[in-house]
N, C-alpha and C positions, 0 to 999 in steps of 0.2 A: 590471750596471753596475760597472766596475771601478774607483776611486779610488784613485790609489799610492800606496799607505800607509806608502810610503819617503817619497816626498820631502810625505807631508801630515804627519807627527810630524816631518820637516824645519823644514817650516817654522813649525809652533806652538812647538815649542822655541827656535827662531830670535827669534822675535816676544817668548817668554816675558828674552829677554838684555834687553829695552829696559823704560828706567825712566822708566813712565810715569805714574806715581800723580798723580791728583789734588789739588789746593788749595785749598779753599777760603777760604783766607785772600786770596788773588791773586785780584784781579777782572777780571786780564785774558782773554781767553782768546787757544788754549788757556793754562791756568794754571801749565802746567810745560813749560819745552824740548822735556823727552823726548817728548813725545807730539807736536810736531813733526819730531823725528828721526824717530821711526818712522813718520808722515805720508809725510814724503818719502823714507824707504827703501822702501816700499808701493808708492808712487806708481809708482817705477822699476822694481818688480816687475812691477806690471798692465801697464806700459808694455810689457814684455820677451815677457808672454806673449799678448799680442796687442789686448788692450782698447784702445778709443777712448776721445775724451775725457773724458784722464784728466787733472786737475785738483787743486792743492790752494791753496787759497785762503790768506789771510794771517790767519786764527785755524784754520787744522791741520784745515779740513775735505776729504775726499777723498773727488772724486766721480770715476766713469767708465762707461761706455759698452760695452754689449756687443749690436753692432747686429744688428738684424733679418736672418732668413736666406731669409724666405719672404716670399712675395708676401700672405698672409693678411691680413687685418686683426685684428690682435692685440692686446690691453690692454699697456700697458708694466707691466711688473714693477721692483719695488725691495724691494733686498733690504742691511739697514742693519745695521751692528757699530758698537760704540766703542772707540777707543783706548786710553779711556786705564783706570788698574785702581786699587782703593781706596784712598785714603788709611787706613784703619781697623788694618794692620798692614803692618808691615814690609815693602819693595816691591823691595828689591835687598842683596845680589844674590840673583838666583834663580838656584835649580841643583836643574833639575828631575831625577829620578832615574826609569829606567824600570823597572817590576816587568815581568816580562818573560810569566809565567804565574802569576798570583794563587792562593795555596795558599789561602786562605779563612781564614789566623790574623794575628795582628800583624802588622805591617809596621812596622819601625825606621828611623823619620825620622832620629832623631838620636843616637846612641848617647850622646854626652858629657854633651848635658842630657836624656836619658833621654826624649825626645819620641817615644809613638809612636800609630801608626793604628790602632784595634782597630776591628774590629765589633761587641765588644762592645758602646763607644761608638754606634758608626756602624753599625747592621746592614746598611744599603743595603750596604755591600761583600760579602755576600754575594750579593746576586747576579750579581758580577763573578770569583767565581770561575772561574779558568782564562783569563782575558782580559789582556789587557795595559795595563796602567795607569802610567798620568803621576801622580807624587805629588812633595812637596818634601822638603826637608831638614829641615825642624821650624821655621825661623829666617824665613821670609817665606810670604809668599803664594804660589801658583803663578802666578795671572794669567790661569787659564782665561777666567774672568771681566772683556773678553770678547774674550781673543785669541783663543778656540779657534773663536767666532762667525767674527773675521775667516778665519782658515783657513778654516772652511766654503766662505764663501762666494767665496773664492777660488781654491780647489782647483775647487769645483762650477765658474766662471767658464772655467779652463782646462782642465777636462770637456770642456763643450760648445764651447770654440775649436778644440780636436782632430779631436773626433767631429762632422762638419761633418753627418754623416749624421743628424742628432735637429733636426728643424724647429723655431723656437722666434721667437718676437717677440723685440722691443728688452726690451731688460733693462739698467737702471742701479742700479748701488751705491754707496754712501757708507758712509766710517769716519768718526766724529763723537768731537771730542775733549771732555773734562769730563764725560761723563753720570754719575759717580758722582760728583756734587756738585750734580749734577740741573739742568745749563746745556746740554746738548748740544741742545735742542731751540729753544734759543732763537734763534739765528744760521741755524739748517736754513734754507735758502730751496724749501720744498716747490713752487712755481710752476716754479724752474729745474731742480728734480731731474725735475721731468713725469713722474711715474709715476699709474698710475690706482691701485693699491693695491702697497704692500707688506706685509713681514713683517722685523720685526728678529729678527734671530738672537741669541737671548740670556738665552737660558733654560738651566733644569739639565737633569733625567734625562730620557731617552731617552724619545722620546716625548711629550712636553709642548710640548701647543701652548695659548695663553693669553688669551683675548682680553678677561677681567674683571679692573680692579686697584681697588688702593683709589682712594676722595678720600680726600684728603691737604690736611690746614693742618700748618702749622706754627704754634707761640704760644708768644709768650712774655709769662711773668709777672711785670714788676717790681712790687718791695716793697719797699715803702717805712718802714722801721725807726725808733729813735730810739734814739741809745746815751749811755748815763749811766753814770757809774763804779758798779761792778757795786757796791761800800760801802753806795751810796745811792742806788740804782738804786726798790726797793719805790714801786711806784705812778707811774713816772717812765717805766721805762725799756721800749722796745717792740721787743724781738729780730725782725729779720727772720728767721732763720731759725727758731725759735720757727715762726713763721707759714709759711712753707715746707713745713715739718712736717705743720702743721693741712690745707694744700692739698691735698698727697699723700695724708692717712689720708682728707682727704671724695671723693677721686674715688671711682667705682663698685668695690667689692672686687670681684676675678674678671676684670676688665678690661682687663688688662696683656697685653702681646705673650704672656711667661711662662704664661699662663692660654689664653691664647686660640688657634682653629685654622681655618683652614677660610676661611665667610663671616665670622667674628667679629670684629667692630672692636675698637679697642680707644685708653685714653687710654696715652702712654709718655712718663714724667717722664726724659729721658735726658742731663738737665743742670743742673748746680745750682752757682753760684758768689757768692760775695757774704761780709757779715760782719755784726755785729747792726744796723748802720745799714739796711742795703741789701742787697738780692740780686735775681737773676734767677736762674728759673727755664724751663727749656724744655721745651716738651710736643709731642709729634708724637700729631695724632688720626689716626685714620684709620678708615673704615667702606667697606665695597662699597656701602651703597643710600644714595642719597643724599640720602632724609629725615632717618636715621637720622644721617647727618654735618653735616645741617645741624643736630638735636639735639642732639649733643654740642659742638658750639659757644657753644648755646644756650644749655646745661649751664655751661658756662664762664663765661662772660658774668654768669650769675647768679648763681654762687659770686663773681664777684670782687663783686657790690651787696651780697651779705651778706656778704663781707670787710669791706669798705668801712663798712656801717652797724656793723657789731661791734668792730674797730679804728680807724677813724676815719677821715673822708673821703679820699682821697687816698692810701692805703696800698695799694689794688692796681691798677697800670696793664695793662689787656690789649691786648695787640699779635697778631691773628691773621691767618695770610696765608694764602690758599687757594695749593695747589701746584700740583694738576692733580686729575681727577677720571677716572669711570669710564670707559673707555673704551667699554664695551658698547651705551654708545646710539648710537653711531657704526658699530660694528660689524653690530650688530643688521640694518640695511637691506640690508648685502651679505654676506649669512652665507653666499655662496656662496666667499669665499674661503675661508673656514674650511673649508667643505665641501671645494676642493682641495687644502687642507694636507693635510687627515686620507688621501683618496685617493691623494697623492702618498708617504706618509708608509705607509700598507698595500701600494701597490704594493714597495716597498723591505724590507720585512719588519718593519715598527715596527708596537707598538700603539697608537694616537693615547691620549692621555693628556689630554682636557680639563681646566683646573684653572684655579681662581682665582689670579691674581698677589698674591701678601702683600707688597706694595710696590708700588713707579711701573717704567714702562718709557718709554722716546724713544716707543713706540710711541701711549703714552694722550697724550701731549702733542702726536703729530704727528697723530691720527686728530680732532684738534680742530683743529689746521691745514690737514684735508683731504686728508691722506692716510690713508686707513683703513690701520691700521697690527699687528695683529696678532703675538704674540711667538713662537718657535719651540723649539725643543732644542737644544742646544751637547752634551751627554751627562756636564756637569761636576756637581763635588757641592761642599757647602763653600765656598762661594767667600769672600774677605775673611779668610780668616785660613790658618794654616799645617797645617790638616790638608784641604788643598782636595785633590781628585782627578778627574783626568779620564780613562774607562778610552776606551780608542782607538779600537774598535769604537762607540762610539757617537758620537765624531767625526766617524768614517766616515760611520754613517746619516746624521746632520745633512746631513753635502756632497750627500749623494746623493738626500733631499728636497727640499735647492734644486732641484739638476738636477731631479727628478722632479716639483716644482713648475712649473716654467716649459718644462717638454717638455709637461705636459697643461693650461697655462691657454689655453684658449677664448675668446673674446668673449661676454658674456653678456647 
């Protein structure tokens, strides 16, 4: 299976020009222009290379149609990327640079501020030696994350419009703006997209396919302080951040992102603003089993009644919002698509790489809205900050397990 590897680093680099970062300060969606620019520069594309309808709605979502060739009865497939790329660093301009064959030492982002790519840091770049790799200039993101998904699955799209010879069912796609602000699943209309399962492409190394994430709340803990001139403050005055303090050292030691790996939950204090009257604090829980997260909620809840009885009524308000939760019980029933990711993904020369997701995907939020939704490989590393990389060769694989996915799905 040939993928042209001209015009697929074409067009990831193409996609990597538009400034799409997320907002979450803007409640509209989507919440930045750019990711309706590049919505409806997409759109023009799909159109050009032969997809049906193709679609974008007035919040930047972008659906199309890649219709049935065979008379079979086929499950529809969907196959899902996001537009838009992090707010967390720097998002333009990007100016991706190619390494052309990876010697296996440094790689100099940036000469002037001395930005560069080691494995020492990073040893996954060792096993990219000799391959060709997409990296930045030290100063933004790259944006793999998840343009390199939409490439996939576009490239795979214009695959199978070509090669009319590979029988395949209706297959629909969507690009969805905001998921790194964790809204792109809200607006999906999973009824109109009619797929009986998909796969979001939007994963990192080669070979990871995902179908376990956390539950996720989000909390936030106001405090409620009292400030007195600090002179005459003895016996008076009540520091909110004092107390802040106390919250962070009583969570569980060892329980922190920084600590933790794997299945391992963990509390993450990743916000703190305020002054001795008042503050908030903000906490992301997250655990895979979902006793365990309904525990640490618990946990919370009952640290703020012993704030409360120790500082005085009304000094801790908790605010916890459940985000989405594990996808696995959803998945669990039709573990036969997982079964043709990994077949699609060996016939291609990948090793299936099952792994737990250490964060959310479109996918745990849509496999709740009845789309069993599963995450895939993109081949990127780093994403959200400016030592991201994406080596090319495992771009490639990505495209070429879509195709390989939706050439052997069956009726089941």
């Amino acid at each position: 299976m040939e993928i042209n590897k001209e015009k697929l680093v074409e067009r990831f680099i193409r996609y990597t020009s538009f400034d799409t970062q997320s907002d979450s300060k803007n409640s509209q969606c989507p919440s930045t222009q750019g990711q309706m620019v590049l919505a409806m520069h997409i759109a023009e594309e799909l159109k050009s290379i032969g997809l049906e309808e193709v679609q974008v709605d007035k919040h930047g979502y972008v659906t199309a149609t890649l219709p049935s060739n065979c008379g079979q009865q086929l499950p529809v497939l969907g196959f899902i990327s996001h537009l838009d790329t992090s707010p967390d660093m720097a998002g333009t301009p990007v100016k991706p640079r190619l390494v052309k064959a990876y010697d296996g030492k440094d790689i100099v982002l940036n000469a002037e501020t001395g930005i560069v790519l080691s494995p020492h840091d990073f040893p996954e770049l060792e096993a990219y030696v000799g391959q060709e790799l997409v990296v930045t200039d030290g100063l933004t993101l790259l944006g793999a994350d998840d343009k390199a998904g939409i490439t996939a699955i576009i490239s795979a799209m214009e695959y199978l419009i070509k090669d009319t010879e590979i029988p395949h069912g209706k297959v629909r796609i969507a690009f969805t703006p905001d998921e790194e602000i964790g809204r792109s699943a809200q607006l999906f209309d999973v009824k109109a997209f009619g797929a009986d399962f998909g796969y979001t492409v939007d994963g990192g190394e080669i070979g990871a396919i995902e179908y376990e994430n956390f539950n996720a709340a989000n909390v936030n803990v106001k405090i409620q302080g009292r400030i007195v001139h600090p002179g005459t403050a003895k016996g008076k005055m009540v520091n909110a951040l004092s107390i802040a303090a106390d919250w962070q050292n009583l969570l569980p030691a060892g329980q922190r992102p920084e600590y933790t790996e794997g299945y391992e939950g963990f509390f993450h204090v990743n916000k703190l603003s305020g002054n001795v009257e008042s503050a908030i604090m903000s906490i992301l829980v997250r655990d895979h089993d979902r006793q365990s997260f309904e525990k640490r909620k618990a946990l919370l809840e009952s640290m703020a009644q012993t704030f409360n009885l120790k500082y005085g009524s009304g000094t801790i308000e908790l605010e916890i919002h459940d985000l989405y939760y594990n996808m696995r019980e959803k998945i669990q029933p039709v573990m036969h698509i997982i079964d043709l990711a990994c077949e699609a993904m060996a016939a291609v020369g990948v090793e299936p790489k099952i792994k737990p997701i250490r964060g959310g995907t479109d996918g745990a939020r849509l496999s709740f809205m009845g789309l069993p939704c599963p995450n895939l490989f993109t081949g990127g590393h780093n994403f959200h900050g400016k030592f991201e990389f994406l080596p090319i060769p495992s771009l490639i694989k990505s495209a070429q397990t879509v195709v390989e996915i939706i050439r052997r799905a069956k009726t089941k």
